[in-house]
Steps between C-alpha positions, in 0.01 A plus 500: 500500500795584247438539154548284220670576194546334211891335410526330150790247501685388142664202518704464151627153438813391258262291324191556468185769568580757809285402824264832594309519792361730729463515863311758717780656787469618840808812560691180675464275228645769257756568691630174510440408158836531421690342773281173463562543099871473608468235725280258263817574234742297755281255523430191186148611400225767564105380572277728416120369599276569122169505446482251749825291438843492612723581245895420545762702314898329488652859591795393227188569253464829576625745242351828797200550724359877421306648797271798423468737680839442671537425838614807723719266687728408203740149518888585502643552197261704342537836263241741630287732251640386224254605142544304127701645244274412256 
């Protein structure tokens, strides 16, 4: 059995109140976090199943998605150990 750790997910909207969630991860499921994050950005809207409901995001809402912790399997395009300034 693999363990389970704990991923919380930010969805931040153009309009309105960011979308947080968490989700408990096997290693494989972290590890693709970020490729399936990619893909569901080529596609017209993200589901994410809520507190029992299916909620459906128009991906041309979506100001960013914020993973934390980040996936070790980063998507393309992406600066690596970056810190804040502030």
């Amino acid at each position: 059995m693999q363990n389970l750790s704990e991923i919380t997910i930010s969805i931040h909207l153009l309009s309105g109140d960011p979308i947080v969630f968490k989700i408990e991860a096997n290693e494989d499921r972290q590890r693709n976090a970020g490729t399936r994050i990619e893909r569901s950005m080529d596609a017209n809207y993200i589901g994410v199943e809520l507190d029992g409901k299916l909620v459906i995001i128009p991906t041309n809402n979506i100001q960013k998605i914020e993973i934390l912790p980040a996936p070790t399997a980063m998507i393309s395009h992406v600066v690596k150990g970056a810190k804040s300034e502030s």
